[in-house]
Backbone as CSV, one residue per row, in Angstrom:
resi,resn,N_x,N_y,N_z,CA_x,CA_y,CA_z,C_x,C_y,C_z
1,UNK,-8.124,21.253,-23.051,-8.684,21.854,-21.855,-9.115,20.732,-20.905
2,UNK,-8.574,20.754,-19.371,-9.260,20.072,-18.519,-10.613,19.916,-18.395
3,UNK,-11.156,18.758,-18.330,-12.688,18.247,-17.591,-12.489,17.489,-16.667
4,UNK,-13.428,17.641,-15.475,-13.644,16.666,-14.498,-15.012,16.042,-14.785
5,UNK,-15.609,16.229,-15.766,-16.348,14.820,-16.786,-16.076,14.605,-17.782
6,UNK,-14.546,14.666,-17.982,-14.004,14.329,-19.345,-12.882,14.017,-19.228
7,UNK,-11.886,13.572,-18.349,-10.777,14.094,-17.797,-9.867,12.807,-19.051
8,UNK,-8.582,13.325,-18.663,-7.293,12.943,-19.792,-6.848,12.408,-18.718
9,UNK,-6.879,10.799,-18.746,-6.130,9.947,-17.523,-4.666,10.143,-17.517
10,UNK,-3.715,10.535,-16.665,-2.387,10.809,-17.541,-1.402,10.010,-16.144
11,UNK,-2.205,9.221,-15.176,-1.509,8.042,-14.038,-2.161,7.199,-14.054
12,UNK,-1.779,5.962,-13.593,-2.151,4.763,-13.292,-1.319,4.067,-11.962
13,UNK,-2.507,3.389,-11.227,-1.559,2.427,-10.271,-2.494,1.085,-10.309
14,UNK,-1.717,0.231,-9.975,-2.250,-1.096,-9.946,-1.310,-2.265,-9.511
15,UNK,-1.555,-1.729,-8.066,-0.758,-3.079,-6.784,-1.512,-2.749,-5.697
16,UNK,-1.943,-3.930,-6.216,-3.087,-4.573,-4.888,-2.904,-4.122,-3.801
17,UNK,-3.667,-3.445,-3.061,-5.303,-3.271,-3.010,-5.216,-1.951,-3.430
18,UNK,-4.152,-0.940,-4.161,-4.123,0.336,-4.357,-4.346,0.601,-6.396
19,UNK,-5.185,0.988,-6.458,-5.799,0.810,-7.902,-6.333,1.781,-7.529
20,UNK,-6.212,3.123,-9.230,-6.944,4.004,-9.458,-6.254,4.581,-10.972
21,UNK,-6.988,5.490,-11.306,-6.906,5.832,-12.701,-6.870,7.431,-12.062
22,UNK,-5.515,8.352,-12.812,-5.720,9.809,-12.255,-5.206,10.730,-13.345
23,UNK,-6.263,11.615,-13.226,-5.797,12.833,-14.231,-5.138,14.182,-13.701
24,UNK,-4.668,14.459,-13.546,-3.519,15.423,-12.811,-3.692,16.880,-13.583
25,UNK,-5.286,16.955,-12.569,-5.464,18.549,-13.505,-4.741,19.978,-13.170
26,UNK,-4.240,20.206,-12.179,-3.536,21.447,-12.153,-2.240,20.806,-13.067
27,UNK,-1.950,19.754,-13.305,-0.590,19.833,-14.426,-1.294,20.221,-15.648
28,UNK,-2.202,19.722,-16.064,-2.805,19.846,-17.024,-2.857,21.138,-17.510
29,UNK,-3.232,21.710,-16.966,-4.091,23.715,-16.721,-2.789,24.249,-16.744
30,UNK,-1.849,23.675,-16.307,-1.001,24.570,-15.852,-0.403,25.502,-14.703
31,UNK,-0.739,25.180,-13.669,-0.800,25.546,-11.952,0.616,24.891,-11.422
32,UNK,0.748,25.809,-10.757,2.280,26.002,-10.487,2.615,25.845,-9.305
33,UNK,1.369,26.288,-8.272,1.445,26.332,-6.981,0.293,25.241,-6.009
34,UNK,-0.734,24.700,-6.929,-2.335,23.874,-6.660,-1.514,22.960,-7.702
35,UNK,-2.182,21.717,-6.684,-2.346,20.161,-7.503,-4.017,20.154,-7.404
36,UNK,-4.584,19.601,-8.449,-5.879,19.195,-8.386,-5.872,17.922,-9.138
37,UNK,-5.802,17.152,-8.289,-5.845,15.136,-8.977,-7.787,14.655,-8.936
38,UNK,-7.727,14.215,-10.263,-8.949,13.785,-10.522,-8.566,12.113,-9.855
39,UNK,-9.276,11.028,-9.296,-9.326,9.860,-8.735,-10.276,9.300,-9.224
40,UNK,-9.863,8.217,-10.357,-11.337,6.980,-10.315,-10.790,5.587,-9.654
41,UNK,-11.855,5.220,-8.705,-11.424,3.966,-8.126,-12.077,3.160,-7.942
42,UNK,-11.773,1.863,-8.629,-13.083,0.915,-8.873,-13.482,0.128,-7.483
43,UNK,-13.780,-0.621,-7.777,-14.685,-1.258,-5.983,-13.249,-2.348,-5.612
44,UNK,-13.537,-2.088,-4.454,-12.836,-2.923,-3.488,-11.374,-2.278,-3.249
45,UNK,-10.994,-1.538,-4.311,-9.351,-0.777,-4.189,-9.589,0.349,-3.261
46,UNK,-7.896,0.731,-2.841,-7.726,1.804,-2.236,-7.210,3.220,-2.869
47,UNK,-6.591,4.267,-2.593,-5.752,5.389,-3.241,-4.674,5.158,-2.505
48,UNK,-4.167,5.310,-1.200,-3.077,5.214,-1.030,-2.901,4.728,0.684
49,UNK,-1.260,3.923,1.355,-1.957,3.577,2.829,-1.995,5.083,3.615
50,UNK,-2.737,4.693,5.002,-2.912,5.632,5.671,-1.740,6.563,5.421
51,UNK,-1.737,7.080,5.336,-0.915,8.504,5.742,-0.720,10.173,6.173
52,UNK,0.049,11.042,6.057,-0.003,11.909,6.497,1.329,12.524,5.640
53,UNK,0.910,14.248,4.774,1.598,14.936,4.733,2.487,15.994,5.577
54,UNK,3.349,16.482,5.530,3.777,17.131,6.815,4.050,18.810,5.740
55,UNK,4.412,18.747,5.035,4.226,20.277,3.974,3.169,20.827,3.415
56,UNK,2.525,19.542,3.125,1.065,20.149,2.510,-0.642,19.121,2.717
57,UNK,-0.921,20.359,2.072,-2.487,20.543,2.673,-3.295,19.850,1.276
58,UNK,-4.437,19.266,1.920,-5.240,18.689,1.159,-6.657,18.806,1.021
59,UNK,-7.340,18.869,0.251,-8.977,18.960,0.168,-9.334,18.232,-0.311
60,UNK,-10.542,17.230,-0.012,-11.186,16.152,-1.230,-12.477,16.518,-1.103
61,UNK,-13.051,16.321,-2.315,-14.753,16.499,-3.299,-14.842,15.210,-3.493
62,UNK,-16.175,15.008,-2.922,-16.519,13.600,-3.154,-17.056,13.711,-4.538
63,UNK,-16.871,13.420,-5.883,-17.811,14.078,-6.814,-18.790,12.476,-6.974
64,UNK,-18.348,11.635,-7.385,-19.048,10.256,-7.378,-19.002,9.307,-6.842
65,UNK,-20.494,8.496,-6.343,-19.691,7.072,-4.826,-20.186,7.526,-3.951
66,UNK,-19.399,6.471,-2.797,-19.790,6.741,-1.242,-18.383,6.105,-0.737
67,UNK,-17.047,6.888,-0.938,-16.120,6.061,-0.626,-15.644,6.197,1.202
68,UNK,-14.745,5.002,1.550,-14.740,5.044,2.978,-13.636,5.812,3.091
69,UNK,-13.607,7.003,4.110,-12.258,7.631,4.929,-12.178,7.000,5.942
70,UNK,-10.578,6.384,6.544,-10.125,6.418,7.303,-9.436,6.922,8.014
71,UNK,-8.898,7.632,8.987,-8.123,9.100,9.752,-7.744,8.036,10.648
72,UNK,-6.965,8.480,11.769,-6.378,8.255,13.253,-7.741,8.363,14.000
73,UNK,-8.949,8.540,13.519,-9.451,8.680,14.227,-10.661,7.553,14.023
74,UNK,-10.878,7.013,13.502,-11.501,5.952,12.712,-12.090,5.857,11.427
75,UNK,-13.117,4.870,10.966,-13.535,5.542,9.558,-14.948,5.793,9.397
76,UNK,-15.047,6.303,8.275,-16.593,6.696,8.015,-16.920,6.645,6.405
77,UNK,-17.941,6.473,6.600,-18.269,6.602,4.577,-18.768,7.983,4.457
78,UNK,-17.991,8.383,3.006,-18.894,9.275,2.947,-19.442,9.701,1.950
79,UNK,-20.357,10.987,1.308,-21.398,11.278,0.498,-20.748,11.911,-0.490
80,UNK,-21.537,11.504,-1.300,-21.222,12.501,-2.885,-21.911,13.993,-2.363
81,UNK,-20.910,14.792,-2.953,-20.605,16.558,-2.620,-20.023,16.792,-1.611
82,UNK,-19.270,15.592,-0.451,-18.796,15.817,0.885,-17.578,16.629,0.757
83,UNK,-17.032,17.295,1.164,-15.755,18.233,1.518,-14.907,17.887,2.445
84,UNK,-13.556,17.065,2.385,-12.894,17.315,3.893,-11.929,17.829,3.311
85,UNK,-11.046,18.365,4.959,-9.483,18.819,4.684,-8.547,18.289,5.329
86,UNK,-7.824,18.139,4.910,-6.601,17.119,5.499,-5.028,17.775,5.839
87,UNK,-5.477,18.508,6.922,-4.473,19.551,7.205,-2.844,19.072,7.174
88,UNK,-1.777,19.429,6.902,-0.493,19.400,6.809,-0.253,18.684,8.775
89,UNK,0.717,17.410,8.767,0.850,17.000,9.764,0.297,16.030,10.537
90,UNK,0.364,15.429,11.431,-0.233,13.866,11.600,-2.025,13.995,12.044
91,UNK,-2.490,15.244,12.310,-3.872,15.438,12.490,-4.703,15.235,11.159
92,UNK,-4.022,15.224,9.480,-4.308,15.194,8.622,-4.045,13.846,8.068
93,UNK,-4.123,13.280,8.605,-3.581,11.578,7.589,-4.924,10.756,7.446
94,UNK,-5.005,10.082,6.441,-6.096,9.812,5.975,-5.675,8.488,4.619
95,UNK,-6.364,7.501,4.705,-6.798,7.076,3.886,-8.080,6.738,3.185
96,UNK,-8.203,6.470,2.165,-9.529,6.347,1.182,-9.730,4.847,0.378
97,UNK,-10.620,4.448,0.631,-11.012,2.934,0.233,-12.705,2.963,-0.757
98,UNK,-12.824,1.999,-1.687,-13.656,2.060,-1.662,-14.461,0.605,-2.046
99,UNK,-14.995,0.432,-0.841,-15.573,-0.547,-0.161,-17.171,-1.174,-0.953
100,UNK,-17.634,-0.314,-2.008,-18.716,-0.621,-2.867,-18.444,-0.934,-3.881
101,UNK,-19.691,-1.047,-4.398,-19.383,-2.185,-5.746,-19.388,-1.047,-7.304
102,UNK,-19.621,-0.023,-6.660,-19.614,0.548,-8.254,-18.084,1.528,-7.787
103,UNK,-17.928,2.569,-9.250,-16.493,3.230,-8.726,-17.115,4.451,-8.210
104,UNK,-16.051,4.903,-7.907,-16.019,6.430,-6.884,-14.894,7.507,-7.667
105,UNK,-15.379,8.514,-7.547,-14.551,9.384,-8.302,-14.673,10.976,-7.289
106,UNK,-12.960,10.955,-7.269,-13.045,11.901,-5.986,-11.986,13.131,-6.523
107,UNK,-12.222,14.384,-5.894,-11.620,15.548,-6.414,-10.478,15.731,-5.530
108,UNK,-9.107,15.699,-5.687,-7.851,16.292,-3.930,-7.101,17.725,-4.504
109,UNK,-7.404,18.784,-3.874,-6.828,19.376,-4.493,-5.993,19.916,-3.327
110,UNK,-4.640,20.871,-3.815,-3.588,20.441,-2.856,-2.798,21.503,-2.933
111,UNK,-1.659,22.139,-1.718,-0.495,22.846,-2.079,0.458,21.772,-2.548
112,UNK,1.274,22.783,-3.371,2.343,21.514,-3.844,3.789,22.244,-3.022
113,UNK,3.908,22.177,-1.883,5.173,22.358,-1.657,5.897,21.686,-1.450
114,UNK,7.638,21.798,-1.520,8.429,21.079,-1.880,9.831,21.422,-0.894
115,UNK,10.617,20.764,0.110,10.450,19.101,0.528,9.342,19.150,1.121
116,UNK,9.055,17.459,0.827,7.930,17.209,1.759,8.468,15.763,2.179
117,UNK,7.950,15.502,3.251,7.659,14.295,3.954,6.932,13.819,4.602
118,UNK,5.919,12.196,3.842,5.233,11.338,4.211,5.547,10.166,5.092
119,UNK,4.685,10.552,6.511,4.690,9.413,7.139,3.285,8.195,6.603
120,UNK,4.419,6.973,6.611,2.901,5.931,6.359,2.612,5.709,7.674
121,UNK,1.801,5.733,8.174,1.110,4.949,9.363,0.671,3.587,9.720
122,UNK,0.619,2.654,8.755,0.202,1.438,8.586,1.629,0.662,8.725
123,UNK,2.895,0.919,8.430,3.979,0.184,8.373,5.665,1.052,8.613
124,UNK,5.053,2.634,9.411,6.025,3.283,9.572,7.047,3.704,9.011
125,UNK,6.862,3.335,7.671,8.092,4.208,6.925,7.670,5.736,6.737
126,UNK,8.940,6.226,6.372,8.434,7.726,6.071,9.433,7.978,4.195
127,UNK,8.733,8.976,3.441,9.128,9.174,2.196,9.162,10.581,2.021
128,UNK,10.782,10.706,2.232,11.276,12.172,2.051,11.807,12.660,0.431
129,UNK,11.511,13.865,0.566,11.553,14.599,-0.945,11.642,15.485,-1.751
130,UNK,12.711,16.248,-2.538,13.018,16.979,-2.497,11.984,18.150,-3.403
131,UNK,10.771,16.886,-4.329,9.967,17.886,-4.984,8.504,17.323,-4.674
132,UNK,7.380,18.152,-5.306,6.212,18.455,-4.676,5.934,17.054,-4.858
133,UNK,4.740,16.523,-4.296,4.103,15.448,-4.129,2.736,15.519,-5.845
134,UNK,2.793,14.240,-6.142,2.174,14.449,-7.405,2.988,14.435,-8.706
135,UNK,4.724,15.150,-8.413,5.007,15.452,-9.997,5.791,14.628,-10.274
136,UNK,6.507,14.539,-11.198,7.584,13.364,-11.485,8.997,14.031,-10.892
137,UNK,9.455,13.053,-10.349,11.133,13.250,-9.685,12.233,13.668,-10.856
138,UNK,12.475,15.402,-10.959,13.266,15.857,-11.663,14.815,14.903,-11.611
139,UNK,15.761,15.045,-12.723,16.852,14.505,-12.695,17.724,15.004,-11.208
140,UNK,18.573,14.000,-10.762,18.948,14.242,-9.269,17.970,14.387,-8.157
141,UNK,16.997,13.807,-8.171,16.404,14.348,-7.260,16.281,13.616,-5.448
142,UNK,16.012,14.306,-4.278,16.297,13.607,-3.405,15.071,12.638,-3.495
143,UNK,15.125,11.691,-3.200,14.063,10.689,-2.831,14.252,9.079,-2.346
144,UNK,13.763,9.592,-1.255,14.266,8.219,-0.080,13.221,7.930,0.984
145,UNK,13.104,6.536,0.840,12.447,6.244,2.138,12.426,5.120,3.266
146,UNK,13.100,5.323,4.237,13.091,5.239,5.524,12.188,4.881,6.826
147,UNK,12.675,3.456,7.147,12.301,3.516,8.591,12.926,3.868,10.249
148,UNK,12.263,4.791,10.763,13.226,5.164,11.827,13.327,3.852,12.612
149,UNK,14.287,4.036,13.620,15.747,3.016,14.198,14.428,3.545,15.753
């Protein structure tokens, strides 16, 4: 059974400055249609660069920390129990840093629809795809990414 104070780490990343430990609880549970990614991220790392989904929608729970959001619109720190949403499309792009010295542990929970395509914002590529964001790339699957000309 899933915990989000117990959680079954079942990802890892670790290339500089993007480090985190994630438990992938709607796989877990079993959810078919919701991603819910547990995030621990130790100090000074990020989750992922700026970006923006264009299929799907996002929510984050600050559950532990004070980690920094960055948007198109600038950044801000924010509070344990904070809520944002990170709507589908370039009004929703966001990155997450965390800029303190202890870790931060954050809740995203998500539609998983499928294609999707991520623009990065920091270096303009985009990452098109033929399945949901979060799962592993079934055999054949489309996945490519591209800078526009």
């Amino acid at each position: 059974m899933s915990n989000v104070f117990e959680p079954e780490w079942d990802a890892e990343r670790d290339a500089e400055p993007f480090r985190w430990k994630r438990a992938r609880l709607g796989r877990q549970t079993g959810a078919r249609d919701l991603g819910a990614s547990l995030f621990e991220v130790p100090p000074g790392a990020a989750t992922f660069p700026l970006h923006a989904h264009f299929a799907n929608e996002e929510l984050l729970v600050v559950l532990t920390g004070r980690p920094t959001l960055t948007t198109r619109e600038g950044k801000r720190e924010l509070r344990e129990g904070e809520v944002v949403s990170f709507p589908a499309g370039l009004e929703g792009a966001h990155r997450l840093d965390n800029e303190t010295d202890a870790p931060v542990r954050i809740l995203i929970v998500s539609t998983m629809r499928a294609p999707e395509i991520n623009a990065m914002l920091e270096d303009g590529k985009f990452w098109l795809r033929d399945y949901a964001p979060g799962t592993d790339p079934p055999d054949g699957a489309f996945d490519v990414w591209t800078t526009p000309d």
